[in-house]
C-alpha positions as CSV (number, residue, x, y, z in Angstrom):
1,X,-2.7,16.6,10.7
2,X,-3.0,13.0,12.2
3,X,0.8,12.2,11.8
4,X,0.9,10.3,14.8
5,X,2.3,6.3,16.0
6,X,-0.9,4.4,17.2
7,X,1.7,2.4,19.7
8,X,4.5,3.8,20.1
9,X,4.9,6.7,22.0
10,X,5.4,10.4,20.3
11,X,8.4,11.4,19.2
12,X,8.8,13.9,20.6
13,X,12.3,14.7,19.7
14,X,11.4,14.1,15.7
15,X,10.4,17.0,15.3
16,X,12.7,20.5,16.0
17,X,11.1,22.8,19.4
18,X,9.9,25.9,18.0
19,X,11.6,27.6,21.1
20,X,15.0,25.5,20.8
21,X,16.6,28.4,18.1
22,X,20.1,28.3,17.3
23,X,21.2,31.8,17.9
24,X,24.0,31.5,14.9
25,X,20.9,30.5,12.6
26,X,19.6,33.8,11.2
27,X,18.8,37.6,12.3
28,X,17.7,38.0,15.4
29,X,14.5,39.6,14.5
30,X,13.8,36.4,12.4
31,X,14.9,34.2,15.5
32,X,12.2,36.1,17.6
33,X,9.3,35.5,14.7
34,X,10.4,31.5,14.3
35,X,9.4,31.3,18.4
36,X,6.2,33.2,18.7
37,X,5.5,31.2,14.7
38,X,1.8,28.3,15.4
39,X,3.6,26.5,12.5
40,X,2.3,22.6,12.2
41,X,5.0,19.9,11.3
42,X,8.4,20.3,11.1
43,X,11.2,22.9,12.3
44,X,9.3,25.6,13.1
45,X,6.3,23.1,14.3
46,X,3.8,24.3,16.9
47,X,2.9,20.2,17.3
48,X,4.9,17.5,17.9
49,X,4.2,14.8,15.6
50,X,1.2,16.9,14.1
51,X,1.3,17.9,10.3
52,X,-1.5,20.6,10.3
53,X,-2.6,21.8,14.0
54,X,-5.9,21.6,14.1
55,X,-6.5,23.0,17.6
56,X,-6.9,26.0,15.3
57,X,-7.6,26.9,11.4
58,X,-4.1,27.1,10.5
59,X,-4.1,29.9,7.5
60,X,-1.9,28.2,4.3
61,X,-0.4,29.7,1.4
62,X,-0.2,27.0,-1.8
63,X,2.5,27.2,-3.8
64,X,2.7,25.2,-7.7
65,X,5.1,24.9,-10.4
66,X,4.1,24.5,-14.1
67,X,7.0,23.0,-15.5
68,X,7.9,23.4,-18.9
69,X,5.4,22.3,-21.6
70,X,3.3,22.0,-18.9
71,X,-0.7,22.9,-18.9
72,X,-1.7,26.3,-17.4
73,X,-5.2,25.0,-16.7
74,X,-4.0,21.9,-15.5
75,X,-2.0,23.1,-13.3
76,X,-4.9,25.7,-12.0
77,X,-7.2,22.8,-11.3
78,X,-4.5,20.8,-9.5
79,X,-4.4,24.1,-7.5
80,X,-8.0,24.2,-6.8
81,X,-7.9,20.5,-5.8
82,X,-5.3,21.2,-3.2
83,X,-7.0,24.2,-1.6
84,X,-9.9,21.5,-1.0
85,X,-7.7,19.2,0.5
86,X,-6.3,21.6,2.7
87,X,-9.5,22.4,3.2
88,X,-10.6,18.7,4.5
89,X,-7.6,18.6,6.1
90,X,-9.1,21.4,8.9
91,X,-6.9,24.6,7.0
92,X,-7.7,27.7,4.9
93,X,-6.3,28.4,2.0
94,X,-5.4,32.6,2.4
95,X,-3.7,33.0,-1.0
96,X,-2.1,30.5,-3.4
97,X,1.5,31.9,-5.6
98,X,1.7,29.4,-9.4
99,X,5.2,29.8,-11.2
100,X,6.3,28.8,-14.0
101,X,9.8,27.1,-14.7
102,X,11.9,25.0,-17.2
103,X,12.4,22.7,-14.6
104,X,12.5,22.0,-11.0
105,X,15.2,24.1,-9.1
106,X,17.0,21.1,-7.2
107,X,17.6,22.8,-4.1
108,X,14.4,24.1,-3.3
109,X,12.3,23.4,-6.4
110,X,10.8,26.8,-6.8
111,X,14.1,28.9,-6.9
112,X,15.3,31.2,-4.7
113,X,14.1,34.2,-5.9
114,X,10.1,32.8,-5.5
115,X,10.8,31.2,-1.8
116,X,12.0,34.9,-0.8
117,X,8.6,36.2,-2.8
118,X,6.3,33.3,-1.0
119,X,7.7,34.2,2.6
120,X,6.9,37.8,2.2
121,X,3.4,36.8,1.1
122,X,3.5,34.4,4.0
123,X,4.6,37.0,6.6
124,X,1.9,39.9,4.9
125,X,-0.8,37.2,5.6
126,X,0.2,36.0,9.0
127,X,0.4,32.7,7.3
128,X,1.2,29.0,9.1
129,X,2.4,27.2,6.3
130,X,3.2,27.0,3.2
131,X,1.6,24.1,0.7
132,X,3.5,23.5,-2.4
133,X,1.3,20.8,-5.0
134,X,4.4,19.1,-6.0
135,X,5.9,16.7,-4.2
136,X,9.3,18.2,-2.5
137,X,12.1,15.8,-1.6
138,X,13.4,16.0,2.0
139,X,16.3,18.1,1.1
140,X,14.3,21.1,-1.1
141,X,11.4,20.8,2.3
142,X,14.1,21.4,5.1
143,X,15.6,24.3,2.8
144,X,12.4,25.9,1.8
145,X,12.0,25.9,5.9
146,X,15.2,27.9,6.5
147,X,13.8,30.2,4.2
148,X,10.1,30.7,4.7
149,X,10.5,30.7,8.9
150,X,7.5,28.3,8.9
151,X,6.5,24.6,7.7
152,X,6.8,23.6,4.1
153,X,4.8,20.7,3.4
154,X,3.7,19.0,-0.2
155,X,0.5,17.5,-1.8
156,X,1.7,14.0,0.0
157,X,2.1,15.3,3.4
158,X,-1.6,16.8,3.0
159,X,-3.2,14.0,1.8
160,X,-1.6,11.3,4.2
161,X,-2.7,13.4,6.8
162,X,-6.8,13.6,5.4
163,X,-6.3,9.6,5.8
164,X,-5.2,9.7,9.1
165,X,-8.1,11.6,9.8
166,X,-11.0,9.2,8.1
167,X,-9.4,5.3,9.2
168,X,-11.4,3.7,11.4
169,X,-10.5,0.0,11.0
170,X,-7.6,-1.1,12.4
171,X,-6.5,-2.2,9.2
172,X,-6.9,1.2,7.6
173,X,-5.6,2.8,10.8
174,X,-2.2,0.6,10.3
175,X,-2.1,1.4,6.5
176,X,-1.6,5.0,7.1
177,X,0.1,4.8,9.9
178,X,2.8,2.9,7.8
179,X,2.3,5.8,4.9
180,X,3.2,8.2,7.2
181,X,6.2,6.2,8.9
182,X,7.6,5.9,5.2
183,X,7.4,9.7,4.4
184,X,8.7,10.7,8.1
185,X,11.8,8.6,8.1
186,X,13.7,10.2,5.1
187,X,12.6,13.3,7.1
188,X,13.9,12.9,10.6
189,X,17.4,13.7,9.5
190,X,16.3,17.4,9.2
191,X,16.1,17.9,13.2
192,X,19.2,16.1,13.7
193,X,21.3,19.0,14.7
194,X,19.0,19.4,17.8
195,X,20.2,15.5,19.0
196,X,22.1,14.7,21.7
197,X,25.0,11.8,22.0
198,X,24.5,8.9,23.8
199,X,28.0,9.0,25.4
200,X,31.6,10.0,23.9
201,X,35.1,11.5,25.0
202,X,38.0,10.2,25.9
203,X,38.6,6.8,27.6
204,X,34.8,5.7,26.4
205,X,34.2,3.2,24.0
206,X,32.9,5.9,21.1
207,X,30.4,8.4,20.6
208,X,27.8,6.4,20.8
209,X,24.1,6.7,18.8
210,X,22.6,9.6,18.3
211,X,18.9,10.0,19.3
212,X,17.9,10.3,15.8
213,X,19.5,7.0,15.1
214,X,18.0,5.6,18.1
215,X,14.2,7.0,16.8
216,X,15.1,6.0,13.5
217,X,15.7,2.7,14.2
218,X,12.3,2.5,16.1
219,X,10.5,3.5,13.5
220,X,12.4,0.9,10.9
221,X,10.9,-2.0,13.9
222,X,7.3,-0.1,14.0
223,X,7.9,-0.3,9.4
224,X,8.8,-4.0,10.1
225,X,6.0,-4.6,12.5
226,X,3.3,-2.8,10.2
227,X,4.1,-4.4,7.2
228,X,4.4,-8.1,8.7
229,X,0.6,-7.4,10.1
230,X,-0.6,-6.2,6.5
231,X,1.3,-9.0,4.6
232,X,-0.9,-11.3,6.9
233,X,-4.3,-9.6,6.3
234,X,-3.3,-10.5,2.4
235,X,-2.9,-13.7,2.7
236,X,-6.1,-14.2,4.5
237,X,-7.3,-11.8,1.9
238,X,-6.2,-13.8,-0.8
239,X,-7.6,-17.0,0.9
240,X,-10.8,-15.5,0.8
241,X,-10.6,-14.5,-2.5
242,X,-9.7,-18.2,-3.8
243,X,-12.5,-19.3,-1.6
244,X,-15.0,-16.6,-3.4
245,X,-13.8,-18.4,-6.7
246,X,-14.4,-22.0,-6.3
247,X,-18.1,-20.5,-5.7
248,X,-20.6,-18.9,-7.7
249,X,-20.6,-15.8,-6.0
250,X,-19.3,-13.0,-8.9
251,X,-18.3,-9.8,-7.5
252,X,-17.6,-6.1,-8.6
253,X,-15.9,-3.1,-7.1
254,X,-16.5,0.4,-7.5
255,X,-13.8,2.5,-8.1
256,X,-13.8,6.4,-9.0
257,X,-12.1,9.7,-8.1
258,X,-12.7,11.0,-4.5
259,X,-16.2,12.6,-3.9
260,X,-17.4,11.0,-7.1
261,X,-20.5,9.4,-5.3
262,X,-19.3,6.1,-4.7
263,X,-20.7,5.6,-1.5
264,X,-23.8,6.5,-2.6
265,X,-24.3,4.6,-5.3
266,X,-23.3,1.7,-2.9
267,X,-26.2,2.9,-0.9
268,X,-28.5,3.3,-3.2
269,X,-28.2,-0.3,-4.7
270,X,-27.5,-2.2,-1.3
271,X,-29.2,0.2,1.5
272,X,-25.3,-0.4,2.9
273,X,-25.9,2.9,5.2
274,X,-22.4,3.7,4.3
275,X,-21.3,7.4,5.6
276,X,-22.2,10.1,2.8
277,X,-20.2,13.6,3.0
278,X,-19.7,16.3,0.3
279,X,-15.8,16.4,1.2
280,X,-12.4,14.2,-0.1
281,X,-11.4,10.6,1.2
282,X,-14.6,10.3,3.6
283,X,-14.5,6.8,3.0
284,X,-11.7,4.8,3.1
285,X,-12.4,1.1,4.7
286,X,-14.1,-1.1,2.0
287,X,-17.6,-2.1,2.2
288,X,-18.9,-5.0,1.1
289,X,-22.4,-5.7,0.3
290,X,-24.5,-8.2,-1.4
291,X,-26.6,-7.0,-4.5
292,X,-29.9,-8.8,-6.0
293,X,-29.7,-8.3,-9.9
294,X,-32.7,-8.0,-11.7
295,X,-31.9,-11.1,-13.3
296,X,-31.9,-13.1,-10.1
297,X,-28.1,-13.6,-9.9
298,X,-26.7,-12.1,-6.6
299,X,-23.0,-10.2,-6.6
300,X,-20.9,-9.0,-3.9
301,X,-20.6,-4.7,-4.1
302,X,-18.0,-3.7,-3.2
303,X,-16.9,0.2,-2.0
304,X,-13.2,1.0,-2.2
305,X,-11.1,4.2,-1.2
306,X,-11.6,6.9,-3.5
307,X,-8.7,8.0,-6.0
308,X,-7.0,11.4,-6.9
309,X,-4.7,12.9,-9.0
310,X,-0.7,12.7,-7.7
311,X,-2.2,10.0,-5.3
312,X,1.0,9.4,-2.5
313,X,2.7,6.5,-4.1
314,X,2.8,5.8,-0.1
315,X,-0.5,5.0,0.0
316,X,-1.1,2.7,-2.9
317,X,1.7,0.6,-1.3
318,X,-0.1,0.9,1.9
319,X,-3.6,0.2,1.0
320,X,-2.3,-3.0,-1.8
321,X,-4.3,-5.5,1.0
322,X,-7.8,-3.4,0.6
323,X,-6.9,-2.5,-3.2
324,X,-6.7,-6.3,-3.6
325,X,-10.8,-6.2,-3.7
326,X,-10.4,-4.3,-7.1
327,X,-8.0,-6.8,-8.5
328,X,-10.0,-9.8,-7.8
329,X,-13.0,-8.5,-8.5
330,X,-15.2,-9.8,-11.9
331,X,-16.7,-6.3,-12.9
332,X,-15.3,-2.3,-12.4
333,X,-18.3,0.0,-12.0
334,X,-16.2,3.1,-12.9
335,X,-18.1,6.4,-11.2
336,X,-17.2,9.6,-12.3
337,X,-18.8,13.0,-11.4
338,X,-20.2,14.3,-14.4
339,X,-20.1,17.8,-12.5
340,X,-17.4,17.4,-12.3
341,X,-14.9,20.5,-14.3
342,X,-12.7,17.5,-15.8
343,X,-13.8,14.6,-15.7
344,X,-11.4,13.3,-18.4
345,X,-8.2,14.3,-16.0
346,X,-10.6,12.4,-13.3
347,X,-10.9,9.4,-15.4
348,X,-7.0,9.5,-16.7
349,X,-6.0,9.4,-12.5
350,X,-8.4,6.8,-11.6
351,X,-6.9,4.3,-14.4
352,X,-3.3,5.5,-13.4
353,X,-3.8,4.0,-10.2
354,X,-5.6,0.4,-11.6
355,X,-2.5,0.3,-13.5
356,X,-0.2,0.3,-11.0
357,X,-2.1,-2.3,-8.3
358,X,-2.6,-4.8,-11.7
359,X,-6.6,-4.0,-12.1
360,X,-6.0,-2.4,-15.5
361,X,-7.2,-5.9,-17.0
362,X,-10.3,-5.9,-15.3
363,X,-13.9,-5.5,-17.4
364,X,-14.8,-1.7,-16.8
365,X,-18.6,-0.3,-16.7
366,X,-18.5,3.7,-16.3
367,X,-21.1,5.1,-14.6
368,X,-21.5,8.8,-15.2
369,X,-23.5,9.9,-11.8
370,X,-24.7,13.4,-10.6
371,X,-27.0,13.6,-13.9
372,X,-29.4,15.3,-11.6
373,X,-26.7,18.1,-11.6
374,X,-25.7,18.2,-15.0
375,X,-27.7,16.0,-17.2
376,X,-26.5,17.5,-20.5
377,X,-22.7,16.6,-19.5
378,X,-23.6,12.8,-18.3
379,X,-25.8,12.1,-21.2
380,X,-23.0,13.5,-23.9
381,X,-20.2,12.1,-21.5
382,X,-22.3,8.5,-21.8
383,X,-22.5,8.4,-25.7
384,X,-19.0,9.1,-26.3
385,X,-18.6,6.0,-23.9
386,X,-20.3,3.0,-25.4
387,X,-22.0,1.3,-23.6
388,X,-21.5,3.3,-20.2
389,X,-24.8,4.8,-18.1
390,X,-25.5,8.0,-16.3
391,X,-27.3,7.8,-13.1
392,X,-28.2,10.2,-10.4
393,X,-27.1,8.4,-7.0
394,X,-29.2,11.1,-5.0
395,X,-32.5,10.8,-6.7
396,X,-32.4,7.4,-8.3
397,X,-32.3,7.9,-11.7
398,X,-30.9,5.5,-13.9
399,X,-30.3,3.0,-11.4
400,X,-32.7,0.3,-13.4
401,X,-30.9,0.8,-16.6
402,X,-27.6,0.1,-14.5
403,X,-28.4,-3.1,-12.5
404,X,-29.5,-4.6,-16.2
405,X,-26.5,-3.4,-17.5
406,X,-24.2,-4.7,-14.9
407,X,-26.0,-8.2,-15.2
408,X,-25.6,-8.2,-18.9
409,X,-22.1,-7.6,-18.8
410,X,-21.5,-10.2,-15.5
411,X,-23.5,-12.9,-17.4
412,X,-21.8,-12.0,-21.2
413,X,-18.0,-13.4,-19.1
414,X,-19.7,-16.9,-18.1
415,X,-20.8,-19.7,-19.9
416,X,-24.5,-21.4,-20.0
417,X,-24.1,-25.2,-21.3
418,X,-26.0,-28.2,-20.8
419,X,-24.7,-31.2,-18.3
420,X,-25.1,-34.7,-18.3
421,X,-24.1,-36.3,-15.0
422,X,-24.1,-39.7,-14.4
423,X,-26.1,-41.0,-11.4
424,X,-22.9,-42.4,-9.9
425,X,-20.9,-39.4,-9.9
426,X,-23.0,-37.0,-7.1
427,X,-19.8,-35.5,-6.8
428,X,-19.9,-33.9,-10.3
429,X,-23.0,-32.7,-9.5
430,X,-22.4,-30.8,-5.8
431,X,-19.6,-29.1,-8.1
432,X,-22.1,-28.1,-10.5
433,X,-24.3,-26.3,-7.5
434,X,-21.0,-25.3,-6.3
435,X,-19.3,-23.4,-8.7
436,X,-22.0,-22.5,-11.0
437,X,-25.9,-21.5,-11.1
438,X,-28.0,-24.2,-11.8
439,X,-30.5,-23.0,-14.2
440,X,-32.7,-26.2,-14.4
441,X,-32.3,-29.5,-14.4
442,X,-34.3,-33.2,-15.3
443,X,-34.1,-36.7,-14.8
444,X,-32.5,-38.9,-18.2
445,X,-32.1,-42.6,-18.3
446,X,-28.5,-41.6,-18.4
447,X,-28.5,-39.5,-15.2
448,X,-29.1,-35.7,-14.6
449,X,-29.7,-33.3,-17.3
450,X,-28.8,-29.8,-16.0
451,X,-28.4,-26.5,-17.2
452,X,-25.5,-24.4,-15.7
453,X,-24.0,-21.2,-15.9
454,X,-20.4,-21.3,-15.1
455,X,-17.2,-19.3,-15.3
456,X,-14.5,-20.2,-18.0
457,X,-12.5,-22.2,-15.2
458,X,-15.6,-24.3,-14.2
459,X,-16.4,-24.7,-17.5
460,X,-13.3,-26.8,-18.6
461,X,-13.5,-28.8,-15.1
462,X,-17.0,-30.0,-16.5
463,X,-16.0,-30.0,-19.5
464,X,-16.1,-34.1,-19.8
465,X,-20.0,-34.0,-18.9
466,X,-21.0,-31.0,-21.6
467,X,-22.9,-32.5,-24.5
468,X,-24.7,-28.9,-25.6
469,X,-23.6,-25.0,-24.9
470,X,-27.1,-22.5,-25.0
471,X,-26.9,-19.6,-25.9
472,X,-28.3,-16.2,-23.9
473,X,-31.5,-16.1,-26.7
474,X,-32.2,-19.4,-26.0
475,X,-32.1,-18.7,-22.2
476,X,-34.3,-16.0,-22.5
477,X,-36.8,-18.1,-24.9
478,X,-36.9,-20.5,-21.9
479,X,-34.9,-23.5,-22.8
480,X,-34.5,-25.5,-20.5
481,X,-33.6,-29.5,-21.0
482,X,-36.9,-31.7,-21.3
């Protein structure tokens, strides 16, 4: 998996040789199977800096833990959602071992007793690696290694590696790479036994740096470097965005689990061309597009990376500069697969994740799509939802009723009020074109007579020139001032 520096070069020595075996480690029998082992990243890694090696199907056992009070059938689907990221991630699941504890064994979180059990079903099935869907600190991974004579990775590891995969942009390119870069360097110490000194002995000055400390300290510049590029792209991000504001441009994001249809919903109102796959995380860079409502107003679309459930907390860090499109934005068209075997637990990890960036505030319009699938679940999924929709991206259907009921809830957050501006002050009036929609406007003894729709913060900067506020019936009677 695509665990790789975009400018440095590998590191080669981050990662243990599969042939460099430390006689003293184990058996000799077990020496023997750890050097012949295709394992992917780590110890007993037949890559480099690869997580999964996809120069082949590696063949992966998953591994979960229900912990105590835990939900059997939660933790099944998690399961099944992980044996479809592996999946993406260019794997095949060959059998998949659940447990069920009172809590988390701290040295290799699923006890002793079940890593012995998982590497015999590992070595039955000629297995690469072993997947476990809870996230393992770098202490339980190395010592599930030691055990299992092959790579250990977690639900992170998988998932970062899926994104490395689908960046294109150099911005999402550099927001993985520094995902990846923050799980690796708590890692690195687990190779350092294979390190060399720099120097030593007597009569020299010390022992000098290890190479680990010398390639962790690279990585901390290529952190440093990463994170000064993406605190830039914010801040032009953010100009942008304040720029958007002092306009009448309105905008809205769509947001939804991974493989909900987001993308093609995007294409279906906008003709963005977007890429369409039936497979996790195919998009990732945001799109933007601009969207003619039926109304006549036009608003910005938005695509944004899809979400899942125990979502790297890695990434969201990373991706804060593309999330920032969510958290600006004037409307949340929420899309969630009404195939979809839980689409509650779908919904629950979507807002999870608009808590933490700060969008949890933002007006929300769920959009229940794939009703050509399973129209009986979107319709009942819709009415328990007031007023949500359910559409069918593929086929069209429901699309009108959602492009009136995104306009209606776009134009229920401005204001509509009635202007009179001076003839003196043109300046009051290129602010009215400016950061509103003028509606209509006359000629008065007095100067111009306009009707505007304006957000709450225009609203109050015009405040001094209102004399009437109409109301949406009177807008849609055609009032207009005479």
């Amino acid at each position: 998996m695509g665990d790789r520096l975009h400018d440095d070069p590998p590191l080669a020595e981050a990662v243990g040789d599969p042939d460099d075996v430390d006689p003293g480690d184990g058996p000799v029998s077990d020496q023997q199977g750890i050097s012949d082992h295709r394992g992917a990243f780590g110890e007993f890694g037949g890559e480099a800096t690869g997580l999964i090696d996809r120069t082949f199907r590696e063949r992966i056992v998953l591994a979960g833990v229900t912990l105590d009070r835990g939900d059997p059938e939660a933790s099944e689907a998690s399961m099944d959602e992980l044996a479809r990221l592996v999946d993406t991630a260019g794997a095949d699941p060959v059998a998949r071992v659940l447990q069920t504890r009172d809590a988390p064994d701290r040295a290799t979180y699923v006890g002793q007793g079940k890593a012995r059990e998982l590497r015999a079903v590992s070595d039955s099935l000629d297995a690469d690696t072993v997947v476990f869907d809870n996230e393992l600190t770098p202490a339980q991974q190395g010592n599930l290694e030691e055990i299992l004579h092959r790579t250990a990775l977690d639900r992170t590891a998988v998932i970062l590696d899926i994104f490395a995969q689908n960046a294109s942009s150099p911005e999402g390119k550099a927001q993985v790479e520094l995902a990846q870069l923050r799980y690796r360097l708590p890692r690195l110490r687990r190779s350092g036994r294979t390190f060399s000194q720099q120097g030593g002995g007597i009569g020299t000055r010390g022992p000098g740096e290890t190479q680990l400390e010398v390639d962790r300290r690279r990585l901390m510049r290529r952190v440093g470097r990463l994170e000064s590029d993406l605190a830039r792209i914010r801040k032009n991000r953010s100009t942008q965005s304040k720029a958007r504001r002092r306009t009448r441009n309105r905008s809205m994001a769509i947001v939804g689990y991974t493989n909900a249809g987001k993308s093609t919903l995007l294409n279906r109102l906008t003709d963005a061309g977007v890429l369409v796959e039936d497979r996790l995380f195919a998009t990732l860079d945001a799109t933007t597009r601009r969207l003619q409502l039926p109304g006549g107003e036009a608003v910005f679309v938005s695509d944004t990376v899809g979400f899942v459930r125990k979502l790297p907390h890695q990434l969201v860090e990373a991706f804060k500069s593309t999330l920032d499109v969510v958290v600006d934005a004037d409307l949340l068209v929420h899309v969630v697969d009404a195939s979809a075997p839980d689409p509650e637990g779908c919904i629950a990890a979507v807002r999870s994740v608009l808590d933490e960036i700060g969008a949890d505030r933002v007006p929300e319009l769920f959009v229940f799509n794939k009703a050509d699938v399973a129209p009986d679940a979107a319709r009942r999924l819709a009415e328990r939802e007031p007023g949500s929709v359910f559409v069918s991206a593929a086929n069209g259907e429901g699309i009108d009723d959602l492009l009136s009921t995104i306009g209606r809830r776009l134009r229920r957050q401005t204001i509509v009020a009635e202007l009179l501006v001076p003839y003196d002050r043109g300046d009051v009036l290129a602010m009215a074109h400016r950061e509103g929609e003028v509606l209509g406007t006359t000629d008065d003894e007095a100067g111009w007579r306009l009707v505007v729709r304006v957000d709450e913060g225009s609203a109050g900067r015009l405040a001094d020139f209102r004399v009437d506020e109409v109301s949406e019936g009177e807008l849609a009677d055609g009032r207009l001032p005479e």
